[in-house]
PyMOL commands that place a pseudoatom at each C-alpha (Angstrom):
pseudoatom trace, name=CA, resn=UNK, resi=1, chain=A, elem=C, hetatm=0, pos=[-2.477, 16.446, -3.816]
pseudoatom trace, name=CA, resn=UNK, resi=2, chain=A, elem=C, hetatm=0, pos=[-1.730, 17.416, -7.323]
pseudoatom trace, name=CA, resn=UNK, resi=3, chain=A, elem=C, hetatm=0, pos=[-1.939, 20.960, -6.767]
pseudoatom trace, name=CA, resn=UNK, resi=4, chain=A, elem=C, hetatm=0, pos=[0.753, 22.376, -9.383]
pseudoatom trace, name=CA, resn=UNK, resi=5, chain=A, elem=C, hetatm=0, pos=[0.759, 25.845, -7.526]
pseudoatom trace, name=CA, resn=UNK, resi=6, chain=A, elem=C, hetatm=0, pos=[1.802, 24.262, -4.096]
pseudoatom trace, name=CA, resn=UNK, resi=7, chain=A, elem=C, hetatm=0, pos=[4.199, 21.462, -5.741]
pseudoatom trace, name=CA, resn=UNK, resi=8, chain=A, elem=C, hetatm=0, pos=[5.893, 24.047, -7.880]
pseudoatom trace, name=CA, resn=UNK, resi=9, chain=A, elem=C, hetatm=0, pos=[9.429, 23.835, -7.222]
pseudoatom trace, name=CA, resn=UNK, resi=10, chain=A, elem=C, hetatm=0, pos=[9.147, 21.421, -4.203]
pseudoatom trace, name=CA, resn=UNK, resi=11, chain=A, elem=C, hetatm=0, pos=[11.348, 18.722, -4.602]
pseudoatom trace, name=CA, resn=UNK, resi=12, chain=A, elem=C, hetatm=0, pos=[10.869, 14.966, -4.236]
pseudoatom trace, name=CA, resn=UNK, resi=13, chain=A, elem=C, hetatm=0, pos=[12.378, 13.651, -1.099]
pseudoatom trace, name=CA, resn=UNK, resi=14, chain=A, elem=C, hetatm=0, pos=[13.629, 9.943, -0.667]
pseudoatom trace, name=CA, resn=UNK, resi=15, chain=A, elem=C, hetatm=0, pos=[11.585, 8.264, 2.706]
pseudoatom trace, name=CA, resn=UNK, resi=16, chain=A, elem=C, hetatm=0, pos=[12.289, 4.305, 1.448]
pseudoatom trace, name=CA, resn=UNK, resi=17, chain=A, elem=C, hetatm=0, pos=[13.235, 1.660, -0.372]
pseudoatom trace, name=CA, resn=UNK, resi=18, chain=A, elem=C, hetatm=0, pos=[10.702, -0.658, -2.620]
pseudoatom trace, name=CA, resn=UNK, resi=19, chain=A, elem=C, hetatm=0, pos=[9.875, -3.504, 0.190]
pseudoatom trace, name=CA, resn=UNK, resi=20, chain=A, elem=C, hetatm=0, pos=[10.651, -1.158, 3.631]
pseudoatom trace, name=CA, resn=UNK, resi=21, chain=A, elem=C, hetatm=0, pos=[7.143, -1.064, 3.488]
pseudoatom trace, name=CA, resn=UNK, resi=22, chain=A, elem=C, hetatm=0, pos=[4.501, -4.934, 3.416]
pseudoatom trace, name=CA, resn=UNK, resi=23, chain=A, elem=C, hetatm=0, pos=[1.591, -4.703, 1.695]
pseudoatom trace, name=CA, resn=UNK, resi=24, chain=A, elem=C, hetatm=0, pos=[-1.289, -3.388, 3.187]
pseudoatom trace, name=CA, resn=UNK, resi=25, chain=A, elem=C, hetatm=0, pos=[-0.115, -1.553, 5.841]
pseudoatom trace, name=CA, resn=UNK, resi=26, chain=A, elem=C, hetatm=0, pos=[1.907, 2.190, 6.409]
pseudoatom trace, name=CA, resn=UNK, resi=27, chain=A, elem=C, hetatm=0, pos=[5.090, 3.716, 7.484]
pseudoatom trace, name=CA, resn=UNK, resi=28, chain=A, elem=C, hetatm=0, pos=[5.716, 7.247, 9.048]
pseudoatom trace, name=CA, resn=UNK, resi=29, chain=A, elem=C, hetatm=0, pos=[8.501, 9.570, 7.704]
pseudoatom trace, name=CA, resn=UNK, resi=30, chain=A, elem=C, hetatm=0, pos=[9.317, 12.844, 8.543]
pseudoatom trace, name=CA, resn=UNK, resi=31, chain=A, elem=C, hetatm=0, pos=[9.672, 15.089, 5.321]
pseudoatom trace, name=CA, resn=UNK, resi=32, chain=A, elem=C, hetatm=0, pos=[10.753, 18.558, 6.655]
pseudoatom trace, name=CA, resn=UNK, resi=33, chain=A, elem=C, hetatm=0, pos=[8.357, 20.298, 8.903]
pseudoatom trace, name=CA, resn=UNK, resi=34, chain=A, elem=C, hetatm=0, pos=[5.840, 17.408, 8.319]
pseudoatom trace, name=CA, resn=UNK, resi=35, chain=A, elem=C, hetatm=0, pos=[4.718, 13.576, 8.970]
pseudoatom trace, name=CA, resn=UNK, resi=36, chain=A, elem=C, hetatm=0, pos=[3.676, 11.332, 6.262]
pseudoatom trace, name=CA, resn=UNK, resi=37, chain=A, elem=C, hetatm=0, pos=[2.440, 8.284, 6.092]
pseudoatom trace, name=CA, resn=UNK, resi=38, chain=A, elem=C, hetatm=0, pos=[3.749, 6.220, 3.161]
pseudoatom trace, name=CA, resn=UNK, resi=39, chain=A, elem=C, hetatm=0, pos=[1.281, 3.261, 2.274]
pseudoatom trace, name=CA, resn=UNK, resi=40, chain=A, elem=C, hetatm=0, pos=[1.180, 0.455, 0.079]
pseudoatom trace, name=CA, resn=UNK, resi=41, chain=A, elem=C, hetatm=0, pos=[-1.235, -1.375, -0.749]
pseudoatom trace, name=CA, resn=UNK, resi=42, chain=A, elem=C, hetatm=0, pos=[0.710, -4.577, -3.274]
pseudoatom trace, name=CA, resn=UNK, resi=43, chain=A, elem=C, hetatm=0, pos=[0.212, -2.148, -6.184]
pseudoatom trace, name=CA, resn=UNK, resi=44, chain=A, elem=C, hetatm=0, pos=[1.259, 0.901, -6.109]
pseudoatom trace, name=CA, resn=UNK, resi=45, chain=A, elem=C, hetatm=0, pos=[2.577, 3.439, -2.820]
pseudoatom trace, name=CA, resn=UNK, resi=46, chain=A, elem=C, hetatm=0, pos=[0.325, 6.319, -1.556]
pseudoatom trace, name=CA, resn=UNK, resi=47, chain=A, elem=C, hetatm=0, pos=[1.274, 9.250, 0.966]
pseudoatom trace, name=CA, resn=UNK, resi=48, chain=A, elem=C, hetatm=0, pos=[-0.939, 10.834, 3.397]
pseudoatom trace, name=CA, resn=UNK, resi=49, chain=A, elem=C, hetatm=0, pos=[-0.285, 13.434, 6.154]
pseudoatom trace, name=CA, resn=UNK, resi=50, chain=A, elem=C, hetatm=0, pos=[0.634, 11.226, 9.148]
pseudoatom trace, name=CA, resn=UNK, resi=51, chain=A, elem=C, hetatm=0, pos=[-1.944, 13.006, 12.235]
pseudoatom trace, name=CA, resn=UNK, resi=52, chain=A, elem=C, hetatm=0, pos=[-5.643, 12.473, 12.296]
pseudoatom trace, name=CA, resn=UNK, resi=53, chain=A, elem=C, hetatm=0, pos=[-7.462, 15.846, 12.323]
pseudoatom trace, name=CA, resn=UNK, resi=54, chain=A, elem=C, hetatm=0, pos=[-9.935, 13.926, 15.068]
pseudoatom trace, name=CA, resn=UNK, resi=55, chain=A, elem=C, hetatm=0, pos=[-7.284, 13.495, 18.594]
pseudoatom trace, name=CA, resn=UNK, resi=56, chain=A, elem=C, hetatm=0, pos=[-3.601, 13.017, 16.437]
pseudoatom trace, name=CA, resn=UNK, resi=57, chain=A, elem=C, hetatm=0, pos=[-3.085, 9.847, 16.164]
pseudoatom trace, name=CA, resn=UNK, resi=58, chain=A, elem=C, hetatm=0, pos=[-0.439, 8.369, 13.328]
pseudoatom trace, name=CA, resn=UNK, resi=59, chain=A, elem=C, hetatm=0, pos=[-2.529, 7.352, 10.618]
pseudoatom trace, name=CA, resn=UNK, resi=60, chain=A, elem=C, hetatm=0, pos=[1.070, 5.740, 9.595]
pseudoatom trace, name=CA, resn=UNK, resi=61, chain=A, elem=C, hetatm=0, pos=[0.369, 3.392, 11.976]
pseudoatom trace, name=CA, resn=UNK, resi=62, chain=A, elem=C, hetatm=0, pos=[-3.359, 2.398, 11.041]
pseudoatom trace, name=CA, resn=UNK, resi=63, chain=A, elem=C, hetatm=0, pos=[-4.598, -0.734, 9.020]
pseudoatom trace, name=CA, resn=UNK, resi=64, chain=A, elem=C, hetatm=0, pos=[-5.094, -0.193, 5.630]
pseudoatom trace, name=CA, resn=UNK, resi=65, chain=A, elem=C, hetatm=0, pos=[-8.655, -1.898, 3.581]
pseudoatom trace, name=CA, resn=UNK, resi=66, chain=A, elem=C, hetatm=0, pos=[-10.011, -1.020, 0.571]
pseudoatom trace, name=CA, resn=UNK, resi=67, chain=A, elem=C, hetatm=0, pos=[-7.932, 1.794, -0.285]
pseudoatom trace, name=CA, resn=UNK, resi=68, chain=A, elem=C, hetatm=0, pos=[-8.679, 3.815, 3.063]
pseudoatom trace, name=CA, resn=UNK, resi=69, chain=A, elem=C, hetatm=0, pos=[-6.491, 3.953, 6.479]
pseudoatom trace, name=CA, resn=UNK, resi=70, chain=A, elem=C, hetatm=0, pos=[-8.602, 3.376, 9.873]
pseudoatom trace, name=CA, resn=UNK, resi=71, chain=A, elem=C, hetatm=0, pos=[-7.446, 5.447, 12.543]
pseudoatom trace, name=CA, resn=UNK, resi=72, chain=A, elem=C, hetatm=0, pos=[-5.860, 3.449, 15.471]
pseudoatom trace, name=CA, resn=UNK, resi=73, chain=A, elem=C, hetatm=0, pos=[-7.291, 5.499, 18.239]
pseudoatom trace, name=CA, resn=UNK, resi=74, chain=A, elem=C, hetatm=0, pos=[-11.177, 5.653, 17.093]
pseudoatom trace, name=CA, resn=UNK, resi=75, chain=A, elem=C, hetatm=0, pos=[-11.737, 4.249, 13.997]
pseudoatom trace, name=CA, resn=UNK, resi=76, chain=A, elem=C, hetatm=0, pos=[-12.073, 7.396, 11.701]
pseudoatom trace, name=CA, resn=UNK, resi=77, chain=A, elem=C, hetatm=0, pos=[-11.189, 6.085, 8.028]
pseudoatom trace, name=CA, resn=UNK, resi=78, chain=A, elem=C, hetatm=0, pos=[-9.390, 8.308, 5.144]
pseudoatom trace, name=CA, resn=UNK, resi=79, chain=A, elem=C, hetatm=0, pos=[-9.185, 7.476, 1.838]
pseudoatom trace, name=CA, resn=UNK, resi=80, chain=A, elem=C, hetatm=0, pos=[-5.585, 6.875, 0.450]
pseudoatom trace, name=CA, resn=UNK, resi=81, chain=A, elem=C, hetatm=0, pos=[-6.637, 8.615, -3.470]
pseudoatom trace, name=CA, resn=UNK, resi=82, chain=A, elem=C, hetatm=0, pos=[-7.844, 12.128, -2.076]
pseudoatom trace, name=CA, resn=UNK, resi=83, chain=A, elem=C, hetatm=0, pos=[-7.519, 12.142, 1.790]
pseudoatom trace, name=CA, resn=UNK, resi=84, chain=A, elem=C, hetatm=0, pos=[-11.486, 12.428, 2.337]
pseudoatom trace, name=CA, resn=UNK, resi=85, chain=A, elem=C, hetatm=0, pos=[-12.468, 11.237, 5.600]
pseudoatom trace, name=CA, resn=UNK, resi=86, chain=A, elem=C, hetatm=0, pos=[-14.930, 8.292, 4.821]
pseudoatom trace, name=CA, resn=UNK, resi=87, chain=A, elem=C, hetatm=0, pos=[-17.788, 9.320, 7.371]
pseudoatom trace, name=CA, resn=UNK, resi=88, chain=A, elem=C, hetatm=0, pos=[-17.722, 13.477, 5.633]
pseudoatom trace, name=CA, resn=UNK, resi=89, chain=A, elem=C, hetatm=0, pos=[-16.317, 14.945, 2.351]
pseudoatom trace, name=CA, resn=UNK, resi=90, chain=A, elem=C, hetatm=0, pos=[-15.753, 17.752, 4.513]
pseudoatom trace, name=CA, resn=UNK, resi=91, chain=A, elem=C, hetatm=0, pos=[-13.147, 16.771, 6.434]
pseudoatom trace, name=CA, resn=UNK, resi=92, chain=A, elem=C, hetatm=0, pos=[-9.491, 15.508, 4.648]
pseudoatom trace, name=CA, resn=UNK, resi=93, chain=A, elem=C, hetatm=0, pos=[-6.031, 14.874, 5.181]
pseudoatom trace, name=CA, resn=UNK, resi=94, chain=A, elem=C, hetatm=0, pos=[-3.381, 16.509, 2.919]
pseudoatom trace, name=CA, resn=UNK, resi=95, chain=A, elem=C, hetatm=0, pos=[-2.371, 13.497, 0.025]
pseudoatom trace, name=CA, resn=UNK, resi=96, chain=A, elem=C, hetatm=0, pos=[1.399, 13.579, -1.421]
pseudoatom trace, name=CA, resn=UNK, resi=97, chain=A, elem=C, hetatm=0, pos=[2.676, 12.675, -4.796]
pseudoatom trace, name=CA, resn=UNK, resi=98, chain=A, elem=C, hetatm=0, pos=[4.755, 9.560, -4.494]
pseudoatom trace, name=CA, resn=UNK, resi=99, chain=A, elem=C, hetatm=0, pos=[6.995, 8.392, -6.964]
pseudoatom trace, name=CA, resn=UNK, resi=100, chain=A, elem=C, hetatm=0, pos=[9.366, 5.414, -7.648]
pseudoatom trace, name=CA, resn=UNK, resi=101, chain=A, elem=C, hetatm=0, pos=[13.197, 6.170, -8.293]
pseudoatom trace, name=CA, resn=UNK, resi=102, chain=A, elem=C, hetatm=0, pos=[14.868, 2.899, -9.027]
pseudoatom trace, name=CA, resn=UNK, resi=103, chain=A, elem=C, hetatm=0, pos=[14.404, 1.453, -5.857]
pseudoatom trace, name=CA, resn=UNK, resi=104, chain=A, elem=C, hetatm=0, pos=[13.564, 4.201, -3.795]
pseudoatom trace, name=CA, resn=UNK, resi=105, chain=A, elem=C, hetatm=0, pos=[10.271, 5.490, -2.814]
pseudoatom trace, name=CA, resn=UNK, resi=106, chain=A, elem=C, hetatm=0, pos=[10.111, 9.369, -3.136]
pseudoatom trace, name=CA, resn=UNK, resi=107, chain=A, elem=C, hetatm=0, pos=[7.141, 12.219, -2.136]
pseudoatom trace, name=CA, resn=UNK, resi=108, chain=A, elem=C, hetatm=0, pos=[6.566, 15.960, -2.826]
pseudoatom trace, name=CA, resn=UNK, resi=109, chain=A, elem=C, hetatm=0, pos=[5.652, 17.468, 0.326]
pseudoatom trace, name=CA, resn=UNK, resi=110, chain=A, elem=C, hetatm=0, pos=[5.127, 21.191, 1.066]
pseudoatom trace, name=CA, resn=UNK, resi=111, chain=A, elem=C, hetatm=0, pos=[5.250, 22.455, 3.839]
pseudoatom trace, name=CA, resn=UNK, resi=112, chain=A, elem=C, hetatm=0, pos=[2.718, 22.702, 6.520]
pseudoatom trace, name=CA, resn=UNK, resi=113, chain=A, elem=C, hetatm=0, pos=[0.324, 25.822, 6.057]
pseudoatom trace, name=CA, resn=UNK, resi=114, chain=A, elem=C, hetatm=0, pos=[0.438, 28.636, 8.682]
pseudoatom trace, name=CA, resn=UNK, resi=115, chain=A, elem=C, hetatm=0, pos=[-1.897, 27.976, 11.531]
pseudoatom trace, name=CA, resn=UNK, resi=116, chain=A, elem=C, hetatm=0, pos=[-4.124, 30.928, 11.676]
pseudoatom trace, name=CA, resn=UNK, resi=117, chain=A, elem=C, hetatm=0, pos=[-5.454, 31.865, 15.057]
pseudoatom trace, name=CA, resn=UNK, resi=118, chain=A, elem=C, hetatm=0, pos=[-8.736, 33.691, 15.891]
pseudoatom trace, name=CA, resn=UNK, resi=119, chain=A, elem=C, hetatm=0, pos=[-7.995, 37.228, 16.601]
pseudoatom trace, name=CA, resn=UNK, resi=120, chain=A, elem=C, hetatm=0, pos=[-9.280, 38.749, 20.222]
pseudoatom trace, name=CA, resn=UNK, resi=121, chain=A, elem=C, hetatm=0, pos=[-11.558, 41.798, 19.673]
for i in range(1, 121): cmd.bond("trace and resi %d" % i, "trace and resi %d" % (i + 1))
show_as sticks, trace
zoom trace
């Protein structure tokens, strides 16, 4: 995410410890009002919102290749570095900062944005 205005005095929350989570695959936390999926991938830990835009799905729950989660329920693949669905740069997932705290795996996560419904006439 990076997004200083949105992160700006939103603290990092504590979701693990450093090996809750085996390479290459995901785990789902709730942070707040929110699901994230916490990946990693032997390296270093990435955080995604949790439910596919497409039917839902946990995205937590998804294998994870070449830096990009596959969707359990019908393939659709997101990329771990900016959310982008692989198939259309229009479509995305929020991505969270992570960061490691001793042994504990932290993200930033605002909260959700207001869903805005279409007005009747």
């Amino acid at each position: 995410m990076n997004d200083d205005a949105r992160t700006n005095g939103i603290p990092f929350v504590p979701v693990a410890r450093l090996g809750d989570i085996p390479v290459g695959e995901g785990r789902t936390y709730a942070v707040g009002d929110r699901l994230v999926a916490v990946f990693f991938d032997g390296i270093s830990y990435a955080a995604i919102d949790d439910i596919c835009p497409h039917m839902g799905a946990s995205l937590g729950s998804g294998p994870l290749r070449d830096g990009a989660v596959t969707c359990p329920w019908h393939a659709w693949r997101f990329r771990l570095s900016d959310g982008v669905w692989s198939d259309s740069s229009q479509l995305k997932v929020d991505v969270f900062d992570v960061r490691i705290v001793g042994d504990t795996i932290e993200v930033r996560v605002p909260p959700a944005p207001p869903i805005e419904l279409p007005q009747r006439p």
